[in-house]
C-alpha positions as semicolon CSV with decimal commas, in nm:
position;residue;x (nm);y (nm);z (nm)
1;X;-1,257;0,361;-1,405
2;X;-1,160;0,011;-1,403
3;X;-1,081;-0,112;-1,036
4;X;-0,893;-0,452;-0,954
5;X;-0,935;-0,603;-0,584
6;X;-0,734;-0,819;-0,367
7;X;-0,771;-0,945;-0,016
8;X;-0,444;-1,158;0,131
9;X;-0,441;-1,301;0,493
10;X;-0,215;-1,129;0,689
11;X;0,103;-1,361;0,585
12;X;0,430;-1,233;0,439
13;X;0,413;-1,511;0,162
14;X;0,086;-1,301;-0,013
15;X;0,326;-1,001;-0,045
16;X;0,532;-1,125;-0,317
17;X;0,172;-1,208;-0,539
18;X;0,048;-0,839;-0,444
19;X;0,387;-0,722;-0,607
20;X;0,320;-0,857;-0,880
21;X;-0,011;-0,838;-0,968
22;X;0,021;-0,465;-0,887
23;X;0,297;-0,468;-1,162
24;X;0,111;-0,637;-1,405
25;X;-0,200;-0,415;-1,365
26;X;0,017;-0,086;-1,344
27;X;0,194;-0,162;-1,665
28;X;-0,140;-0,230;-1,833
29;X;-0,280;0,121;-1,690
30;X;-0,007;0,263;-1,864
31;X;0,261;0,352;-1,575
32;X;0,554;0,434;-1,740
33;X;0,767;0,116;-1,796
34;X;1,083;0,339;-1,601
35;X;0,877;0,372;-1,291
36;X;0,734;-0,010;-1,231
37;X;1,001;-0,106;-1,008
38;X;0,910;0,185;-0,792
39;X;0,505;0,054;-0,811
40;X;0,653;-0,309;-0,757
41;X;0,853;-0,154;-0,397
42;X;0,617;0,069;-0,284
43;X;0,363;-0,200;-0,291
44;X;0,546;-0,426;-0,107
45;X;0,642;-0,175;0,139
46;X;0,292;-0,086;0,222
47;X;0,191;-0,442;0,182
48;X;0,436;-0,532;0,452
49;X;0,374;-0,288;0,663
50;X;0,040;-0,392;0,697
51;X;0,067;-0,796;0,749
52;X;0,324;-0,636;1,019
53;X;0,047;-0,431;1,171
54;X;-0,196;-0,717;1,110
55;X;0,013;-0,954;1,314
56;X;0,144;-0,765;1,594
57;X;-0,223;-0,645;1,674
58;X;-0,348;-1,002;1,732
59;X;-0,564;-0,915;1,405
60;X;-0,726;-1,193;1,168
61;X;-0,932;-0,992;0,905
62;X;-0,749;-1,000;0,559
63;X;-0,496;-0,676;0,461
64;X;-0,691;-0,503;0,123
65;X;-0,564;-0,374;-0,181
66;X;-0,687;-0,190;-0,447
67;X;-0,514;-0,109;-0,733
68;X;-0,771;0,156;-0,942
69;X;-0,726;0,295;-1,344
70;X;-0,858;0,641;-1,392
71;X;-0,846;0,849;-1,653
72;X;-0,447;1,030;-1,619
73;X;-0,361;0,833;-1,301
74;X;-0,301;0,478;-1,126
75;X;-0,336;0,472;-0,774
76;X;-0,327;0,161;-0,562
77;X;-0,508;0,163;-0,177
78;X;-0,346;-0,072;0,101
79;X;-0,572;-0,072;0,382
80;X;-0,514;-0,258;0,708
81;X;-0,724;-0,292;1,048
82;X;-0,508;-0,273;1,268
83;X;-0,546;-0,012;1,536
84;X;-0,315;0,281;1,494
85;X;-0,229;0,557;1,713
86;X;-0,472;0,857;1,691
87;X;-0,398;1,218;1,803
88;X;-0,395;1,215;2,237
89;X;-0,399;0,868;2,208
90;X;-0,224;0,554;2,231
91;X;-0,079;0,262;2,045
92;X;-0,213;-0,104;2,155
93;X;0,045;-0,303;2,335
94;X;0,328;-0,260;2,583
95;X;0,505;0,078;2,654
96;X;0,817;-0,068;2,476
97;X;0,658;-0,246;2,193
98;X;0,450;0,030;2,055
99;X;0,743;0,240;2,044
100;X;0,946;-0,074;1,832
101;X;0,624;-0,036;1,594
102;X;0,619;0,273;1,578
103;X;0,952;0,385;1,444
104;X;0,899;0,055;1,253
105;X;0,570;0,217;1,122
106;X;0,742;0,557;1,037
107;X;1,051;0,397;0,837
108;X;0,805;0,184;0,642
109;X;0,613;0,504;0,567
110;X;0,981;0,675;0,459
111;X;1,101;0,398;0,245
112;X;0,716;0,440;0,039
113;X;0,759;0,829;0,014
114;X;1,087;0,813;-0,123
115;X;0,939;0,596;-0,421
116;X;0,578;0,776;-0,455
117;X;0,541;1,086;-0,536
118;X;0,186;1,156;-0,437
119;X;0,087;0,921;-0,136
120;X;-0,180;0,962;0,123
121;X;-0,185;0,822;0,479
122;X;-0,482;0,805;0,665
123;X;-0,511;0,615;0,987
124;X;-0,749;0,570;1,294
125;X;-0,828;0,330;1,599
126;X;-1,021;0,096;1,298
127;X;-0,718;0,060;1,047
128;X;-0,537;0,259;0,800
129;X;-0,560;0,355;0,408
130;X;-0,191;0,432;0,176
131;X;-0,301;0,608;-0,108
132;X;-0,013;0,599;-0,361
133;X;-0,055;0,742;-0,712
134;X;0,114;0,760;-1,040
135;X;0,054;0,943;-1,357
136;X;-0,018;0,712;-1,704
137;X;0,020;0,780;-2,067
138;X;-0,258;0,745;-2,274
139;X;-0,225;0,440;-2,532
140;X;-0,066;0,566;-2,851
141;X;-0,240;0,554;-3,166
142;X;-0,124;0,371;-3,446
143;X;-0,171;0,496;-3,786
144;X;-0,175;0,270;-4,104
């Protein structure tokens, strides 16, 4: 299991190079050519959506990503530390604003389901994790 790590300040600038460096390790993984411009969006969505959590919560540590090659799968991780609302409790910020992030935070979420077909959210008062995953073909082999 090979396992490629990035850590981007919380700036919507990095997005673009976590695009495409989860592009370029995807298509190496073996993600199906026909289904890179979904990796390449669904990245970008999650990236985004974290530098916008990052930055509305006041917070400074770096947004994660790892983009992992197992055996039949790619999967890529975008984590964030932002606080996030958790069951009987409440968003950080005003009344209003949490509610503007919120359905921010749910669209975000819509646009990456729409292009993943196995995805994972998992979110707490220390951050969140999207787990997004896509099947690979094993490497042909050539015969001479």
């Amino acid at each position: 299991m090979a396992t490629v790590e990035l850590r981007f300040s919380a700036l919507p600038e990095h997005v673009r190079t976590a695009r495409l460096v989860a592009a370029a390790v995807a298509r190496r993984a073996g993600v199906d050519e026909a289904v890179l411009d979904e990796v390449r969006l669904a990245v970008g969505e999650a990236c985004t959506r974290a530098v916008g959590l990052h930055r509305s919560s006041g917070v400074s540590a770096p947004v994660h990503v790892s983009l992992i090659e197992e055996e039949k799968q790619f999967s890529i991780e975008v984590g964030d530390e932002a606080p996030h609302t958790v069951p009987g409790g409440r968003a950080s910020g005003a009344g209003g604003e949490a509610e503007v992030d919120s359905e921010e935070d749910d669209m975000g979420l819509a646009v990456i389901s729409g292009l993943v077909d196995d995805m994972e959210v998992s979110t707490g008062e220390n951050g969140g994790l999207i787990r997004m995953s896509w099947p690979t073909t094993p490497p042909t082999a050539v015969l001479t």
